[in-house]
Biopython code that builds the backbone (N, CA, C, O; Angstrom):
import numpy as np
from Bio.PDB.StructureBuilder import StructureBuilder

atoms = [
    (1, "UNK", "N", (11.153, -72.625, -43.534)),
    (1, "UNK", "CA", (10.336, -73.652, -42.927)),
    (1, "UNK", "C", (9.888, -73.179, -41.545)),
    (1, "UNK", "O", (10.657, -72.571, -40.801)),
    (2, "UNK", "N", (8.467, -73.508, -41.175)),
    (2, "UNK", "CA", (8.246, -73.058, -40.266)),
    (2, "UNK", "C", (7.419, -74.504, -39.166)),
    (2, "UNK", "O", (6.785, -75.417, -39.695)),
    (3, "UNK", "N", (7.570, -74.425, -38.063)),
    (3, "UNK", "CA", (7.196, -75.502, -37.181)),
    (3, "UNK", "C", (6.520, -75.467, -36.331)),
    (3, "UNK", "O", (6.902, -74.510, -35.657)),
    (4, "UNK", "N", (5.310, -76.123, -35.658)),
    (4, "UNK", "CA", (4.999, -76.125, -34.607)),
    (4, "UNK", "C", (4.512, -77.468, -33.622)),
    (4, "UNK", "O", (3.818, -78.173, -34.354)),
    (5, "UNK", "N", (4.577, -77.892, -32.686)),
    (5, "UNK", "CA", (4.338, -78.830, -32.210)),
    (5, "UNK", "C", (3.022, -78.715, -31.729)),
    (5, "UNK", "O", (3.021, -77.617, -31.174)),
    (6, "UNK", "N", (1.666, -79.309, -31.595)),
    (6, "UNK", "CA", (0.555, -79.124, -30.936)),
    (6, "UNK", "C", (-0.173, -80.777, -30.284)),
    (6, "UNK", "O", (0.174, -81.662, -31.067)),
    (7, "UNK", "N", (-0.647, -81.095, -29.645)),
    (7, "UNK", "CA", (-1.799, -82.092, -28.934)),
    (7, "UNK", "C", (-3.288, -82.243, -29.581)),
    (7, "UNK", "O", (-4.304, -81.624, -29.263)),
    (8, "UNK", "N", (-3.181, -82.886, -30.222)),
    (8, "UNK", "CA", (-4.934, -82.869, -30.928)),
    (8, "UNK", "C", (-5.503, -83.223, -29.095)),
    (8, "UNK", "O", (-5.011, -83.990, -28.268)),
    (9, "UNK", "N", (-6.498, -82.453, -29.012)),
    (9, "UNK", "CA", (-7.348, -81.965, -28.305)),
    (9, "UNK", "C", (-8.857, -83.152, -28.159)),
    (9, "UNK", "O", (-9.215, -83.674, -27.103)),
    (10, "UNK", "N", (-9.431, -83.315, -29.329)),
    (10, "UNK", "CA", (-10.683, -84.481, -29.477)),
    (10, "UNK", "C", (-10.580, -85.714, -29.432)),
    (10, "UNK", "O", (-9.936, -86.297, -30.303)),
    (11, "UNK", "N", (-11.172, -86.374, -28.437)),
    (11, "UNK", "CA", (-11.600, -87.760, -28.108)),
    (11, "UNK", "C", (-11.484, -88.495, -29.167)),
    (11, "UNK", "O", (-10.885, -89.558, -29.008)),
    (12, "UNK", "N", (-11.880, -88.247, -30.214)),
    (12, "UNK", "CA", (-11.649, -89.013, -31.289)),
    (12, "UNK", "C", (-10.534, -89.071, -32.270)),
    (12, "UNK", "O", (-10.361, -90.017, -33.039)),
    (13, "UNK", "N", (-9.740, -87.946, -32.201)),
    (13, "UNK", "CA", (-8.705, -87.734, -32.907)),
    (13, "UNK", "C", (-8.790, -87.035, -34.297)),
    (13, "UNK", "O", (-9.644, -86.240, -34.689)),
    (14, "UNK", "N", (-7.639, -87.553, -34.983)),
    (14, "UNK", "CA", (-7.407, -86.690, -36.616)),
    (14, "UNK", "C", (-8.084, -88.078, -37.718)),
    (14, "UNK", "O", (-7.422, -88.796, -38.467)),
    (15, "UNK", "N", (-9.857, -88.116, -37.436)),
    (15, "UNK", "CA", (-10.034, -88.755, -38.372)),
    (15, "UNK", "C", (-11.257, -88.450, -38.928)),
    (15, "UNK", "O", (-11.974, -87.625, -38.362)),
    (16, "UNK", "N", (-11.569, -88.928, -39.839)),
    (16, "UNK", "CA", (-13.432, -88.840, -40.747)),
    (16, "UNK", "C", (-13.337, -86.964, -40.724)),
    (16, "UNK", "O", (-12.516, -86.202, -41.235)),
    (17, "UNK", "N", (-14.734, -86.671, -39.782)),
    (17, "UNK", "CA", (-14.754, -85.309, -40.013)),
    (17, "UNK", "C", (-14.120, -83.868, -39.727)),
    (17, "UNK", "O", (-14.423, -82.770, -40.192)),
    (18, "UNK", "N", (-12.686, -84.414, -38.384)),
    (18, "UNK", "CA", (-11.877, -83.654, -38.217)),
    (18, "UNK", "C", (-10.748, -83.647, -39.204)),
    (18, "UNK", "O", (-10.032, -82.674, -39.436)),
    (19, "UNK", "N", (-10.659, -84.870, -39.780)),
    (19, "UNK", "CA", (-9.486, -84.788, -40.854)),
    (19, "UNK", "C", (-9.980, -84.121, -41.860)),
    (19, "UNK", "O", (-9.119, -83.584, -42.557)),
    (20, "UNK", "N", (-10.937, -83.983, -42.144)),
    (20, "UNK", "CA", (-11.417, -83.181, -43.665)),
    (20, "UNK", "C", (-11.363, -82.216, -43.305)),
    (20, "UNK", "O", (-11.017, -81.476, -44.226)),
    (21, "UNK", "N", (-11.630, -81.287, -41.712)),
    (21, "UNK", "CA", (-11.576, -80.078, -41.921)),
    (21, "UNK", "C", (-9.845, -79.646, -41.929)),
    (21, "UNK", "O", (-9.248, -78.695, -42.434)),
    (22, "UNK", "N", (-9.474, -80.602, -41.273)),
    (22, "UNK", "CA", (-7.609, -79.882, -41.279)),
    (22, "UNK", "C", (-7.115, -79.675, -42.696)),
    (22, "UNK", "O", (-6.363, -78.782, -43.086)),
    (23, "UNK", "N", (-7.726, -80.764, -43.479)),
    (23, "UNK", "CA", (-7.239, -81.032, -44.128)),
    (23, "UNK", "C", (-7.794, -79.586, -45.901)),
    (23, "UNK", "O", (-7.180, -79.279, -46.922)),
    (24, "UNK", "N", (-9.108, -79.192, -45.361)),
    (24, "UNK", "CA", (-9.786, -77.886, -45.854)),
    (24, "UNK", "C", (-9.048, -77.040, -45.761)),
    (24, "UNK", "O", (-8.444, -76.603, -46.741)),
    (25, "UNK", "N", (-8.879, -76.523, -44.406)),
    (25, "UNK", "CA", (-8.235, -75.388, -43.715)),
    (25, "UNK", "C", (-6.340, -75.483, -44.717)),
    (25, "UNK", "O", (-5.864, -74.520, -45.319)),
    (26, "UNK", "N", (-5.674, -76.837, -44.601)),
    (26, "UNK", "CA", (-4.874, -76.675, -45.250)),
    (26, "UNK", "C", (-4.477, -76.663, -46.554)),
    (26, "UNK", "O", (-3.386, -76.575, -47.117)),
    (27, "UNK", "N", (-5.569, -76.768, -46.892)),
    (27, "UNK", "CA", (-5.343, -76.112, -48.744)),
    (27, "UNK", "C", (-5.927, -75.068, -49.134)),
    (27, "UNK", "O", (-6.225, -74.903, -50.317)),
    (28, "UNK", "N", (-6.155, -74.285, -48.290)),
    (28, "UNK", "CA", (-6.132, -72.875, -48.190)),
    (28, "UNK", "C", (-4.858, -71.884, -48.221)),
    (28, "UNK", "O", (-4.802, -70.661, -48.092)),
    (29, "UNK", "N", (-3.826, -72.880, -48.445)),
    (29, "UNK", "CA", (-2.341, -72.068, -48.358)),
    (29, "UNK", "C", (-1.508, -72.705, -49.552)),
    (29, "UNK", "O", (-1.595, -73.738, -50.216)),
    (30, "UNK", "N", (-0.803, -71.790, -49.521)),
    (30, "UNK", "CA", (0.201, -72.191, -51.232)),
    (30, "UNK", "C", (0.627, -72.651, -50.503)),
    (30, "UNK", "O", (-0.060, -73.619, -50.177)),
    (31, "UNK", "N", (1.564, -72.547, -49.881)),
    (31, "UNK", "CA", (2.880, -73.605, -48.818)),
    (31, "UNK", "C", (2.703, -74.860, -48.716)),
    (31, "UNK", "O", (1.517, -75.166, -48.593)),
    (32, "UNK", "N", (3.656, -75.975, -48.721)),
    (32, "UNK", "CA", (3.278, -77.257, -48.666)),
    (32, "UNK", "C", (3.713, -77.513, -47.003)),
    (32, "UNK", "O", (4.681, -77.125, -46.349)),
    (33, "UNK", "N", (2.421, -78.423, -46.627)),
    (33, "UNK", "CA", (2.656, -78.871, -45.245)),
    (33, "UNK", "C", (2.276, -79.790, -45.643)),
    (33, "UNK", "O", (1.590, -80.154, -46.599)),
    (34, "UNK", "N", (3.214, -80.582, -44.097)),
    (34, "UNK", "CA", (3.295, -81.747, -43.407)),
    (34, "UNK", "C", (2.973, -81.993, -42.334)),
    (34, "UNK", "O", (3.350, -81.122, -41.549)),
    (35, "UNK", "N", (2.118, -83.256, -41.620)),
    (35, "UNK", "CA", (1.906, -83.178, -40.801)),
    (35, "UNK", "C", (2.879, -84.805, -39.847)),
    (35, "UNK", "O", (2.837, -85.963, -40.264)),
    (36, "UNK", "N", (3.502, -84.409, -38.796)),
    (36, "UNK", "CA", (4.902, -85.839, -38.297)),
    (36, "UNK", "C", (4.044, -86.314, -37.004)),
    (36, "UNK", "O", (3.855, -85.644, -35.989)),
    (37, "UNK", "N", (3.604, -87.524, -37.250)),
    (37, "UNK", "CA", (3.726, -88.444, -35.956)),
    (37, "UNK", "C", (4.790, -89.512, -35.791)),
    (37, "UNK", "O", (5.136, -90.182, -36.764)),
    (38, "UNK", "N", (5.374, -89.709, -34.466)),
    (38, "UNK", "CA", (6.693, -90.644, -34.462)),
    (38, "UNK", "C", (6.792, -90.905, -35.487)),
    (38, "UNK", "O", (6.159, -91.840, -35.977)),
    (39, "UNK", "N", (7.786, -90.019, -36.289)),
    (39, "UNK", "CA", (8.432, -90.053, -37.125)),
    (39, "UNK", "C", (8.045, -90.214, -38.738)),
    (39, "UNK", "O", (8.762, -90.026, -39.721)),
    (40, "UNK", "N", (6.685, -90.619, -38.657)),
    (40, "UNK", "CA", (5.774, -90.530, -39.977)),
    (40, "UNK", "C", (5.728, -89.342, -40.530)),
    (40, "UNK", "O", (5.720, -88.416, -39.719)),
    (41, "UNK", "N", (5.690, -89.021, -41.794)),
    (41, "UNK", "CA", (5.445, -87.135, -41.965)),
    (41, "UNK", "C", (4.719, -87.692, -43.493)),
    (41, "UNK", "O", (5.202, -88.568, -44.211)),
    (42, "UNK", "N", (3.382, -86.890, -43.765)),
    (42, "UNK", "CA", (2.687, -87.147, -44.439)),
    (42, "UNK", "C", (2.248, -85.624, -45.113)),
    (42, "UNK", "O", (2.332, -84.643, -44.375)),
    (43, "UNK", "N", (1.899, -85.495, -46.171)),
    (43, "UNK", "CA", (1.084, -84.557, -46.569)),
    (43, "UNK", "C", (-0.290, -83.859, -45.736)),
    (43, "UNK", "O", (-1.283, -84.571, -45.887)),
    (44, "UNK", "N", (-0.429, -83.188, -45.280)),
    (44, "UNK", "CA", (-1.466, -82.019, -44.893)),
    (44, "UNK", "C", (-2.591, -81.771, -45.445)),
    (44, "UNK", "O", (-3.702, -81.451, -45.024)),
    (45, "UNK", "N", (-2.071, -81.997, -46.609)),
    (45, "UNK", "CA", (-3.454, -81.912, -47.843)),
    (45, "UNK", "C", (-3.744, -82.914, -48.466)),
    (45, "UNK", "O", (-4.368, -82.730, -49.511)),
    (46, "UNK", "N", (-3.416, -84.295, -48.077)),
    (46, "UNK", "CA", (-3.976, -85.642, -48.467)),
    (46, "UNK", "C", (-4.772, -86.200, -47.484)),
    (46, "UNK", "O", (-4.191, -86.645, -46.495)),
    (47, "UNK", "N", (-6.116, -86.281, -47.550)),
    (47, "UNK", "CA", (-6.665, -87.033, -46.606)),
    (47, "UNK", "C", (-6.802, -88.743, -46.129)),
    (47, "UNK", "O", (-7.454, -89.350, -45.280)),
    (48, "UNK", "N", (-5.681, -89.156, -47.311)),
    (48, "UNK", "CA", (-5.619, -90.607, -46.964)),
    (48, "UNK", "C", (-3.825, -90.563, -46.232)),
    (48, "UNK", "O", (-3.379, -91.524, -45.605)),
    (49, "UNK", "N", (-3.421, -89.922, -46.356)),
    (49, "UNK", "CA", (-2.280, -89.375, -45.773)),
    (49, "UNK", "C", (-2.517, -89.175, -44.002)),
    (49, "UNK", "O", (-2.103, -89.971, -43.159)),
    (50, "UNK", "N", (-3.101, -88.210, -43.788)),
    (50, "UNK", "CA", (-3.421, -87.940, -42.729)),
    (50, "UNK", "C", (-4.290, -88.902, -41.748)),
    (50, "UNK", "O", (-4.324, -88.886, -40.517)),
    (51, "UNK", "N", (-4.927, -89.678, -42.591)),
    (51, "UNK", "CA", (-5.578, -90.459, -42.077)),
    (51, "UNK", "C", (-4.826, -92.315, -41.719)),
    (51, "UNK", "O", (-5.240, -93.331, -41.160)),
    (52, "UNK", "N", (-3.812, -91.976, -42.290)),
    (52, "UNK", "CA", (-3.035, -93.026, -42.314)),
    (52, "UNK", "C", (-2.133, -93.019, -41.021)),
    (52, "UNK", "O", (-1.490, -94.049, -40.816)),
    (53, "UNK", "N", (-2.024, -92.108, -40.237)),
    (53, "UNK", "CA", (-1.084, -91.865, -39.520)),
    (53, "UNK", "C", (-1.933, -91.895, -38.057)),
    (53, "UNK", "O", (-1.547, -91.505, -36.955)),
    (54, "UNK", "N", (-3.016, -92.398, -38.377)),
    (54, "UNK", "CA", (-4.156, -92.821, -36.938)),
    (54, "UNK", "C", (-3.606, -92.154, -35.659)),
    (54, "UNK", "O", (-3.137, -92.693, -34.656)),
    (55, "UNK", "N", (-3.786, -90.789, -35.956)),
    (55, "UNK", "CA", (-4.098, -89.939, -34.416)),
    (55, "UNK", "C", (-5.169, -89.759, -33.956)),
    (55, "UNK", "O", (-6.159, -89.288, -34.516)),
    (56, "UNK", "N", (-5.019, -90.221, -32.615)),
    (56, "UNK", "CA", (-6.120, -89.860, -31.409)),
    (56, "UNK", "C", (-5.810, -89.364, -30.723)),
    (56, "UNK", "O", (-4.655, -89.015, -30.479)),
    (57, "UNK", "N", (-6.980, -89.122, -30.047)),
    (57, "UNK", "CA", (-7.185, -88.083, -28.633)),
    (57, "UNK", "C", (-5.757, -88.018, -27.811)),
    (57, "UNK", "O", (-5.351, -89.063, -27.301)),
    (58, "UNK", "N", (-5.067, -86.928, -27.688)),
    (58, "UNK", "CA", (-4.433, -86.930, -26.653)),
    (58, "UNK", "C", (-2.912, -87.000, -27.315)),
    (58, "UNK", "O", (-1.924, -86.787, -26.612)),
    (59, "UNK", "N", (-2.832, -87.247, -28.410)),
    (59, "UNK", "CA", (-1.531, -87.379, -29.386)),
    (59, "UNK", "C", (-1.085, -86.040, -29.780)),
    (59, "UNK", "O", (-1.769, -85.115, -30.217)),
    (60, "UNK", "N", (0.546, -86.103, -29.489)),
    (60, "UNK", "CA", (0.879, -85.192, -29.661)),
    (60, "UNK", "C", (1.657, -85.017, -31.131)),
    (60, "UNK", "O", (2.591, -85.769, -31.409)),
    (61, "UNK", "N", (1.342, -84.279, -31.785)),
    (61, "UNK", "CA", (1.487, -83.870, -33.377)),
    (61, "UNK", "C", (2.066, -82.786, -33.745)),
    (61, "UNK", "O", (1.695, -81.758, -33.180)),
    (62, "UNK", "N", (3.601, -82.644, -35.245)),
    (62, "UNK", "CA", (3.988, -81.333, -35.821)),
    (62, "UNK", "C", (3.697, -81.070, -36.903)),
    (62, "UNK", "O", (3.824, -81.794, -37.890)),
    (63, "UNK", "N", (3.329, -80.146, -36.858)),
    (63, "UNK", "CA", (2.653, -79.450, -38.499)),
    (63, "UNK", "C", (4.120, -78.719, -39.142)),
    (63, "UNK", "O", (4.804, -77.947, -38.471)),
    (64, "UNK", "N", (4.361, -79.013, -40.183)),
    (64, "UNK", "CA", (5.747, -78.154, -40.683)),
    (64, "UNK", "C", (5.386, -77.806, -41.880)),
    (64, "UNK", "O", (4.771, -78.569, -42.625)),
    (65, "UNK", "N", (5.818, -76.307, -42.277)),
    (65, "UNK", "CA", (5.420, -75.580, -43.843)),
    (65, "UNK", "C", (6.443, -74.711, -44.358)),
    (65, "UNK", "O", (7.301, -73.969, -43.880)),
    (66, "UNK", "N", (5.984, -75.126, -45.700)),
    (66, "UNK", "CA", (7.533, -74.565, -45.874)),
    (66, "UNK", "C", (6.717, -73.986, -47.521)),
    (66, "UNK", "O", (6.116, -74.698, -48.325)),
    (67, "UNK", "N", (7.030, -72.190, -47.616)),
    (67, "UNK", "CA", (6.378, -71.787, -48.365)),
    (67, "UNK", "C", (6.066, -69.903, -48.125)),
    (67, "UNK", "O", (6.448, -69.419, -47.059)),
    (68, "UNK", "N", (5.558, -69.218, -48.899)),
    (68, "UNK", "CA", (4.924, -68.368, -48.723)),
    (68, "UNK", "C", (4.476, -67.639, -47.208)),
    (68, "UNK", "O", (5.016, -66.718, -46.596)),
    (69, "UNK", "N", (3.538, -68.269, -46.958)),
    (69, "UNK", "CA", (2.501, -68.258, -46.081)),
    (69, "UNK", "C", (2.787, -69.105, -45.194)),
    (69, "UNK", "O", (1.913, -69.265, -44.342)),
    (70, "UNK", "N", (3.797, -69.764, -45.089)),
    (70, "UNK", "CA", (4.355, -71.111, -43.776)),
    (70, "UNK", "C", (3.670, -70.619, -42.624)),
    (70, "UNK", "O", (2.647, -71.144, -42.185)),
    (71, "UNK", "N", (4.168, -69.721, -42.182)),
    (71, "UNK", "CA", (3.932, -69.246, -40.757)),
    (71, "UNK", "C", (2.339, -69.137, -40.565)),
    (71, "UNK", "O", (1.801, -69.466, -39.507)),
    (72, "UNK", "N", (1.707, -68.700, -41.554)),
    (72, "UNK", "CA", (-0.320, -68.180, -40.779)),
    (72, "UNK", "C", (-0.867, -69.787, -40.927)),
    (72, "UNK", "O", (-1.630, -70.349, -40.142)),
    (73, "UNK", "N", (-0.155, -70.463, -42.366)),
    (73, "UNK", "CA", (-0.506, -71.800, -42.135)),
    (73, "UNK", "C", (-0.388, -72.570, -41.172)),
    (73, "UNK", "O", (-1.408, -73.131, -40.772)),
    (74, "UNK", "N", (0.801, -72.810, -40.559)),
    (74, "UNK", "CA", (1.012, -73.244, -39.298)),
    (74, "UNK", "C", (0.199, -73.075, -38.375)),
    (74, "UNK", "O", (-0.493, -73.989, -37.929)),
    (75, "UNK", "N", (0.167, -71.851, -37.950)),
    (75, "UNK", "CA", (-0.514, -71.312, -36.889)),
    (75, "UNK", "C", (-2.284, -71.495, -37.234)),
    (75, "UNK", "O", (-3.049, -72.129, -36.506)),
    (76, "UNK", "N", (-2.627, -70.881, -38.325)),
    (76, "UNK", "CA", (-4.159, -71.421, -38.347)),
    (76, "UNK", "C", (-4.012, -72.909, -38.401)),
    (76, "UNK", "O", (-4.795, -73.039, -37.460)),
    (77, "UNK", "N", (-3.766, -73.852, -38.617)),
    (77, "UNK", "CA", (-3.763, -75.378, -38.532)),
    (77, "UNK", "C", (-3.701, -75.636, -36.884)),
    (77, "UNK", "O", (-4.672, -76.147, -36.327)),
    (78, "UNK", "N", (-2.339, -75.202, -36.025)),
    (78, "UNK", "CA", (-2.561, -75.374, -34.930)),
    (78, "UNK", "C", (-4.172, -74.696, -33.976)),
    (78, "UNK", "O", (-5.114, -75.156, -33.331)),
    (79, "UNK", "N", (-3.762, -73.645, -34.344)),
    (79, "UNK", "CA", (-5.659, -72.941, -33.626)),
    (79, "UNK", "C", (-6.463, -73.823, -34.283)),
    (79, "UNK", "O", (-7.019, -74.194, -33.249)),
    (80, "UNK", "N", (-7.178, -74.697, -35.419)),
    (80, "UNK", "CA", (-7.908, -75.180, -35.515)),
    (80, "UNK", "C", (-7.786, -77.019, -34.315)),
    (80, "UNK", "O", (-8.630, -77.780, -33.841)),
    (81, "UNK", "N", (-6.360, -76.965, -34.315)),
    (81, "UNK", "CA", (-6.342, -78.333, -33.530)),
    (81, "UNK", "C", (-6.686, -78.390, -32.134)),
    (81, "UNK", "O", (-7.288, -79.293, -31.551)),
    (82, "UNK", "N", (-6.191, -77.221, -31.630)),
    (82, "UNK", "CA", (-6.386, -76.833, -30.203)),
    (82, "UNK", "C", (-7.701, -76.285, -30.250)),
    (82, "UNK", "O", (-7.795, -75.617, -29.220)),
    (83, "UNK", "N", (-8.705, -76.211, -30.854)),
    (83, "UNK", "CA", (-10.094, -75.690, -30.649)),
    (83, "UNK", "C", (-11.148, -77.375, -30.450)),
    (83, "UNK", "O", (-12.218, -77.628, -29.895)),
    (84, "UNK", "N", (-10.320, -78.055, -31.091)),
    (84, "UNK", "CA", (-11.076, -79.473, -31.224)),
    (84, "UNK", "C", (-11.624, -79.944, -31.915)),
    (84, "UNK", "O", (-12.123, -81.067, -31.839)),
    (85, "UNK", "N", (-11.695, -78.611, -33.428)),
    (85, "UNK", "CA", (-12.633, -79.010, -34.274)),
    (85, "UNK", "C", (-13.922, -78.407, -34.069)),
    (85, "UNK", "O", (-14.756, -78.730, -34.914)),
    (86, "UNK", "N", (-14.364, -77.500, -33.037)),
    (86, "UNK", "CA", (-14.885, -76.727, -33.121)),
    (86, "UNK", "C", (-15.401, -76.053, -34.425)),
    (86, "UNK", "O", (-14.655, -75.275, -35.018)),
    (87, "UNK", "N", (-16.773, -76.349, -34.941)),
    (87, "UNK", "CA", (-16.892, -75.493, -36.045)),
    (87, "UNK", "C", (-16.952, -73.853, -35.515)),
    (87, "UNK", "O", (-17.056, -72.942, -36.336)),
]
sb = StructureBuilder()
sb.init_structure("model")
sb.init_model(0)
sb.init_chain("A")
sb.init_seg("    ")
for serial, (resi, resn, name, xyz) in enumerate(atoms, 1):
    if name == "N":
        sb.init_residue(resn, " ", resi, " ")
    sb.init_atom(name, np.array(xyz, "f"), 0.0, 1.0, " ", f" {name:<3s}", serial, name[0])
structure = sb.get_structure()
């Protein structure tokens, strides 16, 4: 299992068109992730999941994977959060 803690970065948070891309980016990996707000931990690759867990701007968020590829998953998920969604 691999972990990282990150700050979504965008004013608007982890929803509509930033959640679809996290949520792109993370099914790009065999590994199953999770993504934990106070104490919620939801699927990575469900977008009603992720979207259920209403993060905004400025919230601080852990991505955890556990799998194969845990670690580049992690880490590309965090670089996409800390960019802002940046296409």
């Amino acid at each position: 299992m691999f972990v990282k803690d990150v700050t979504v970065q965008n004013q608007v948070g982890l929803h509509a068109r930033p959640a679809t891309y996290f949520i792109q980016k993370a099914n790009e990996f065999k590994s199953s992730i999770w993504v934990e707000k106070d104490e919620r931990k939801v699927n990575a690759k469900s977008l009603l999941g992720v979207l259920s867990l209403g993060i905004m701007g400025d919230t601080g968020i852990r991505i955890i994977a556990s799998g194969s590829d845990e670690e580049q998953a992690v880490n590309d998920l965090v670089k996409l959060v800390e960019s802002g969604f940046a296409d």
